[in-house]
C-alpha positions in Angstrom: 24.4 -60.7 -35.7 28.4 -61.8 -36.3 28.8 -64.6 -38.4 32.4 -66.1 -39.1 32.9 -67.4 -42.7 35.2 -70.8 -42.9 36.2 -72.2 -46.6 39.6 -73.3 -48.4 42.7 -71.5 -47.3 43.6 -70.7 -50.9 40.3 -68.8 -51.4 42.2 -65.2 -52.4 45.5 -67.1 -53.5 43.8 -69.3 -56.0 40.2 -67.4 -56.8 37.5 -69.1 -58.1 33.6 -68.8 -58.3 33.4 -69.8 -54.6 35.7 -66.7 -54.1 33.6 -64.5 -55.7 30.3 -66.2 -54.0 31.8 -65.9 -50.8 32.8 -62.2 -51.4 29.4 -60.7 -52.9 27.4 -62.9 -49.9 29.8 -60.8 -47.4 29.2 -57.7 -49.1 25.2 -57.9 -49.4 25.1 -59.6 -45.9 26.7 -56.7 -44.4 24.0 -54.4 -45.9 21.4 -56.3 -43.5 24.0 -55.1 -40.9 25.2 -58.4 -40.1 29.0 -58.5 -39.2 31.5 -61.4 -40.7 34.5 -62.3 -40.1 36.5 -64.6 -43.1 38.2 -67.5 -41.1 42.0 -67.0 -42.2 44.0 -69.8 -39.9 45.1 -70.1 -35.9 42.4 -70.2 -33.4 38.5 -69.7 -33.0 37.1 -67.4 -30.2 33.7 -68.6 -30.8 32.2 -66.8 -28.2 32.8 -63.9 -31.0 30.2 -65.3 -33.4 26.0 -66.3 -33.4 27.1 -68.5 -35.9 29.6 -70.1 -38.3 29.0 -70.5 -42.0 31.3 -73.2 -44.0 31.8 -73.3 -47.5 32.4 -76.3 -49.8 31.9 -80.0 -49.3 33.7 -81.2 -52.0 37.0 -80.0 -49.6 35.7 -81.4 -46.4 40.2 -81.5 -45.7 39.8 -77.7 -45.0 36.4 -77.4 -42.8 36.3 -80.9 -40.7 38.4 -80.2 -37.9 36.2 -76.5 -37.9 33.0 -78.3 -38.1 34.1 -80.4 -35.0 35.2 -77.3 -33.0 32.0 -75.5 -33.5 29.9 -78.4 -33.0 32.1 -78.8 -29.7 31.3 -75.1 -29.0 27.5 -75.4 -29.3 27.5 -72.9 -32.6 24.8 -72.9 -35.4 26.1 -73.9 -38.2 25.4 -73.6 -41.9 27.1 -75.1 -45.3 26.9 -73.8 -48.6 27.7 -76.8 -50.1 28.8 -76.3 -53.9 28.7 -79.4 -54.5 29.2 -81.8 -57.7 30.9 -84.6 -59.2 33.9 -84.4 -61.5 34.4 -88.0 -61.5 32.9 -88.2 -65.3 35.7 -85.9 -66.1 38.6 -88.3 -64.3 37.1 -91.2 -66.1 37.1 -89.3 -69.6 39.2 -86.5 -69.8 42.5 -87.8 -67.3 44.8 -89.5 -68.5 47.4 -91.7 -67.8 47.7 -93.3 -64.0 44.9 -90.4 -63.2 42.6 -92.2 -65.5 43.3 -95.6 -64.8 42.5 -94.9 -61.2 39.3 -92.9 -61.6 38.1 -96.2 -63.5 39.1 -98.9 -61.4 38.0 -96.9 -57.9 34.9 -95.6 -56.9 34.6 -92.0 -56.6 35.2 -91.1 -52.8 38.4 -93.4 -53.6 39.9 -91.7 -56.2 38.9 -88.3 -54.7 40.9 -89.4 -51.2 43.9 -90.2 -53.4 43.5 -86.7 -55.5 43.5 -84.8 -52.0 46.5 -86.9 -50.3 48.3 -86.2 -53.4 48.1 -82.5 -53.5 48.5 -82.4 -50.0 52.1 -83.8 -50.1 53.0 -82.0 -53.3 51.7 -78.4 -52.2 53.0 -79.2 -48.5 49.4 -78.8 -47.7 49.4 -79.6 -44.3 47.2 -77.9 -41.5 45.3 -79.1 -38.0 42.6 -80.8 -40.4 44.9 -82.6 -42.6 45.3 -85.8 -40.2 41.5 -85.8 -39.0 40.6 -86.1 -42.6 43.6 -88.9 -43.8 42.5 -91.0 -40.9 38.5 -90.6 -41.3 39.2 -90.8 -45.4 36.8 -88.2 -47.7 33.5 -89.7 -47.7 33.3 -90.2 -44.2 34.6 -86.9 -44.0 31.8 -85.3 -46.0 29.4 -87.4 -44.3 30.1 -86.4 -40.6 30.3 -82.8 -41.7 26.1 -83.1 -43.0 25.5 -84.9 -40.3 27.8 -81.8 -37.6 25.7 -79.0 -39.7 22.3 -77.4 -39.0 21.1 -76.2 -42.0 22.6 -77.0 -45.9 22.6 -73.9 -48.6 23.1 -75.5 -51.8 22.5 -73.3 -54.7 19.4 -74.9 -56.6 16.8 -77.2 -55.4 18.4 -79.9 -57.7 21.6 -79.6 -55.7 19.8 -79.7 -52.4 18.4 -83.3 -54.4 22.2 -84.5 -55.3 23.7 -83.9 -51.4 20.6 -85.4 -49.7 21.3 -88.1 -52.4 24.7 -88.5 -52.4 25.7 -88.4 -48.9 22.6 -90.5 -47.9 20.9 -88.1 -45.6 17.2 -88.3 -47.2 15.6 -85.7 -44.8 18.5 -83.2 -44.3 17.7 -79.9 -44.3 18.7 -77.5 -46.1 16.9 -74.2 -48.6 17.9 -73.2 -51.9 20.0 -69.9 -52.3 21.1 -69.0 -55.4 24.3 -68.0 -57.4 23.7 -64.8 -58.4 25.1 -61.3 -60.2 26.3 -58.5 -59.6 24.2 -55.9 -61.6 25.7 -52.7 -60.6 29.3 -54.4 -62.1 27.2 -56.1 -65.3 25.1 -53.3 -66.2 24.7 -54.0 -70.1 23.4 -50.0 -70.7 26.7 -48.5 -68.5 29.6 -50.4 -70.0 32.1 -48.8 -72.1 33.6 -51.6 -74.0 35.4 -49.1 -76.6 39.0 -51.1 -75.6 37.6 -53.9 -77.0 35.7 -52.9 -79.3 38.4 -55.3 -81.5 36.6 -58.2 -80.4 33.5 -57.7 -81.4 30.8 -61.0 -81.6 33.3 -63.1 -80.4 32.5 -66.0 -78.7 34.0 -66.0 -74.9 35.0 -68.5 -72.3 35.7 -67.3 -68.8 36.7 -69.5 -66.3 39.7 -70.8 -64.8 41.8 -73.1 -67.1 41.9 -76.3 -66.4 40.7 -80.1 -67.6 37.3 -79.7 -66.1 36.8 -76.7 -67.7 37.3 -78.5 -70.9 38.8 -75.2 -73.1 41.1 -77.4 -75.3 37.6 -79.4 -76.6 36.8 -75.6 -77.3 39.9 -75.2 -79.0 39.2 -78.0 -81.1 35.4 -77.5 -82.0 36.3 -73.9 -83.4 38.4 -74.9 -85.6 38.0 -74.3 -89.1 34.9 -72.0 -88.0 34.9 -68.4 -88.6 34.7 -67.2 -85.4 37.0 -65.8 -83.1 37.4 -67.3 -79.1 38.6 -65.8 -76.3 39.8 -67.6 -73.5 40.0 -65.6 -70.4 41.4 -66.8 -67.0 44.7 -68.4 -65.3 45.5 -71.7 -65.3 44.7 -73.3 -61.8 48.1 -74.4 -59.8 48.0 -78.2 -61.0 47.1 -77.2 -64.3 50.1 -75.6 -65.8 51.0 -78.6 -68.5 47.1 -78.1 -69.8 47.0 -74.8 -69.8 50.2 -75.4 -72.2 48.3 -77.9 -74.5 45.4 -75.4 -74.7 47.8 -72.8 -76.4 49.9 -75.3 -78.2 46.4 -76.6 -79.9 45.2 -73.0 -80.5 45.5 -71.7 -83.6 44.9 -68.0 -84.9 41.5 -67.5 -83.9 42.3 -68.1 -80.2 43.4 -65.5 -78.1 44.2 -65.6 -74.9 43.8 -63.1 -71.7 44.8 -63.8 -68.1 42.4 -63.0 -65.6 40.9 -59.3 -65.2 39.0 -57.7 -62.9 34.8 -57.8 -63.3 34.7 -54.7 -64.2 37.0 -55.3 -67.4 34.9 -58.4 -67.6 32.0 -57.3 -68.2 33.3 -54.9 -71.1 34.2 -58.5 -72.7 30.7 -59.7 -71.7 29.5 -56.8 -73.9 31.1 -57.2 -77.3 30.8 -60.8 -77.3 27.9 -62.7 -79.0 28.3 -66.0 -77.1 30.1 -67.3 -74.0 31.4 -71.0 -73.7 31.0 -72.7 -70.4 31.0 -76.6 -71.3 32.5 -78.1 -68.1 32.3 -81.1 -66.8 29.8 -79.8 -64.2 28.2 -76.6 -63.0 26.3 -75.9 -60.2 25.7 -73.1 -62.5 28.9 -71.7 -63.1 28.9 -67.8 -62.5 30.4 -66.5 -65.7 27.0 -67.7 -67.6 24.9 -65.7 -65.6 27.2 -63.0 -65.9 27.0 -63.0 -69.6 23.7 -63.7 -69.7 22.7 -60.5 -68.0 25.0 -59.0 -70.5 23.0 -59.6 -73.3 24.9 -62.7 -74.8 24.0 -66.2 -76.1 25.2 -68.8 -73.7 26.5 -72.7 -74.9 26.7 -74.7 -71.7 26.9 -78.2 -70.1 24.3 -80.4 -69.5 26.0 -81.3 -66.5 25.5 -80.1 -63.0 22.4 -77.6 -62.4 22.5 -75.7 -65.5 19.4 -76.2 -66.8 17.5 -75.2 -63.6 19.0 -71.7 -64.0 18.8 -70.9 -67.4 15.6 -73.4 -68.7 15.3 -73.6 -72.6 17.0 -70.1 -72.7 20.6 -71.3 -73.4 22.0 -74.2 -75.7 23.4 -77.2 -73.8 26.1 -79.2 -75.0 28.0 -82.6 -74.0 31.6 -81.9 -72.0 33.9 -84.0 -73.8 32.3 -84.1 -77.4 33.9 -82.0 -79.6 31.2 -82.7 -82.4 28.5 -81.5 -80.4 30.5 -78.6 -78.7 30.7 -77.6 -82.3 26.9 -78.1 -83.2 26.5 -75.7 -80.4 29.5 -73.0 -81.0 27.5 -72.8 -84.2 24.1 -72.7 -82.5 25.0 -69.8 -80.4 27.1 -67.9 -82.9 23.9 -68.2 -85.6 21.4 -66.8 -83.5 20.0 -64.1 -82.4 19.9 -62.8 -79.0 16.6 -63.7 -76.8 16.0 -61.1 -74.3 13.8 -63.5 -72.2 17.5 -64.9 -70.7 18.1 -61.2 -69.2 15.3 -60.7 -67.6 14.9 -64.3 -65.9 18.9 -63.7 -64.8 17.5 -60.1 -63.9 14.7 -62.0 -62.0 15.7 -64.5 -59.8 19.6 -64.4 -59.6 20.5 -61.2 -58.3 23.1 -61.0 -54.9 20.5 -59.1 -53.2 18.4 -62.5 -53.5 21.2 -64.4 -52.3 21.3 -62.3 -49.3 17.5 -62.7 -48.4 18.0 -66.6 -49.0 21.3 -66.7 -46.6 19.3 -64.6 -44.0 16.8 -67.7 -44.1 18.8 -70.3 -43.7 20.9 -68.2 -40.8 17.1 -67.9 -39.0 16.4 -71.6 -39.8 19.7 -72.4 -37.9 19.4 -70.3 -35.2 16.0 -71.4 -35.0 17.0 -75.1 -34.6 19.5 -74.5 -32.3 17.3 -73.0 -30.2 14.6 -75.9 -30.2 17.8 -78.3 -29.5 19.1 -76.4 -26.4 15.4 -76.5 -24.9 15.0 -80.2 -24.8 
């Protein structure tokens, strides 16, 4: 089977977890001996493929057009949709003109606007760009569910949210999970001696940025006698907060710009807690990472969180800085359960992922079958 992967263009120029997702899905894919292809730009020969797999709804800009052509070309199709809602954070967390938008529009407005924007300041222009100003973004994201076969959300409570959100009640879709890699985070094979100066930290990995909410982290360590480390780059549009995160931190903070998982996981291993308190998570891969790792985990209550990691991790609320700092304390305090390992260990392994993908692939092909017989 050949498969062609299609997602945002800036997948390898500005990583994220869909990067990684996308990456590890190829690699344990290809261990089932399927073939894929990663989209790049220029033209489709879709007589190459048995079918095209998108990637993220929340950009319909970059897949639209793509979802049209296969459609057009009579292609299964699949979506993995990694989708949630930031709009809490534009209400709360934006300021200025950002803000006041976010809480005079409704969502699907102020997320057209945010998209238009960045596409005339990054000269983000492609053969999608005027398909999606003239259809706007919730149109947009509703023609694409309606274009695709089969949905791959990454929890049963996301599957819940799209059918929910983009008003298609019976869509169909299965569950396939984020996941780990366990040859990379291997607790009992990591030599963490270069940072062995760090040791029971607590850690935040992630991409810095307002959603991420790392200067509420700043703030709720303060005064406490631990030691954070912030880990990752700021995202392109995020420069000025990445600059009031380091402005705001104070001796306790240290910053490191993004490394490769394998140095990763040697800061997974000395720490006693990692911070992930975004706005949302759909679960947000650096918990389960740590998890497997052996470390506490203080997370949002936002997103699909709590489907991964049950009572086994302490939630918090994105945006409060006095219970971010209940839960700092929380995670710091106690003592490691082992019970988070082995249900990360469990259930959330790429392999997994792989199996689940293969489903949904059959599932497509499967419809598209029944389809071309009637």
């Amino acid at each position: 089977m050949k498969i062609l992967f299609i997602t945002r263009p800036t997948i390898f120029s500005g990583p994220g977890g869909d990067t990684i997702q996308l990456l590890k899905t190829k690699q344990h894919l290809e261990l089932h001996n399927i073939s894929i292809d990663i989209y790049e730009n220029g033209e489709i020969d879709f007589e190459k493929y048995d079918l095209i797999h998108f990637f993220n709804l929340r950009n319909p800009q970059d897949i639209l057009h793509l979802v049209r052509q296969a459609k057009k070309n009579k292609k299964p199709t699949v979506l993995s949709t990694i989708w949630g809602s930031y709009y809490e954070c534009d209400k709360k967390a934006r300021k200025g003109i950002q803000q006041w938008i976010s809480n005079i529009f409704p969502e699907n407005y102020v997320e057209y606007f945010k998209t238009s924007a960045r596409i005339l300041k990054n000269f983000n222009y492609h053969k999608g760009t005027i398909p999606y100003l003239l259809k706007g973004h919730l149109h947009s994201q509703k023609e694409i569910i309606n274009l695709i076969d089969i949905i791959l959300p990454n929890s049963p409570t996301e599957l819940d949210r799209v059918r929910l959100d983009m008003n298609y009640k019976d869509k169909l879709g299965i569950s396939v999970v984020n996941a780990v890699d366990t040859a990379i985070f291997d607790y009992d094979n990591i030599n963490s001696s270069k940072y062995k100066h760090l040791e029971g930290c607590l850690l935040s990995a992630a991409r810095i940025e307002i959603r991420k909410c790392q200067l509420d982290l700043i703030r709720a360590i303060k005064d406490l006698p631990y030691k954070l480390v912030i880990v990752g780059k700021p995202s392109p549009n995020s420069i000025s907060y990445y600059e009031s995160c380091k402005s705001e931190a104070n001796q306790n903070v240290i910053f490191i710009e993004h490394v490769s998982q394998e140095e990763l996981a040697s800061l997974y291993k000395v720490c006693k807690a990692h911070a992930l308190i975004s706005w949302m998570e759909t679960p947000g891969l650096s918990s389960l990472e740590a998890g497997i790792m052996k470390s506490n985990l203080l997370i949002t209550n936002r997103g699909d969180t709590e489907f991964y990691f049950k009572d086994l991790a302490t939630y918090c609320e994105p945006g409060d800085v006095n219970s971010i700092r209940n839960g700092i304390i929380n995670v710091m305090e106690s003592e490691i359960n082992p019970k988070l390992q082995k249900r990360i260990k469990s259930n959330f392994t790429w392999q997994k992922t792989a199996q689940q993908t293969l489903e949904g692939y059959r599932l497509a092909l499967d419809l598209h079958k029944k389809k071309s017989n009637n």
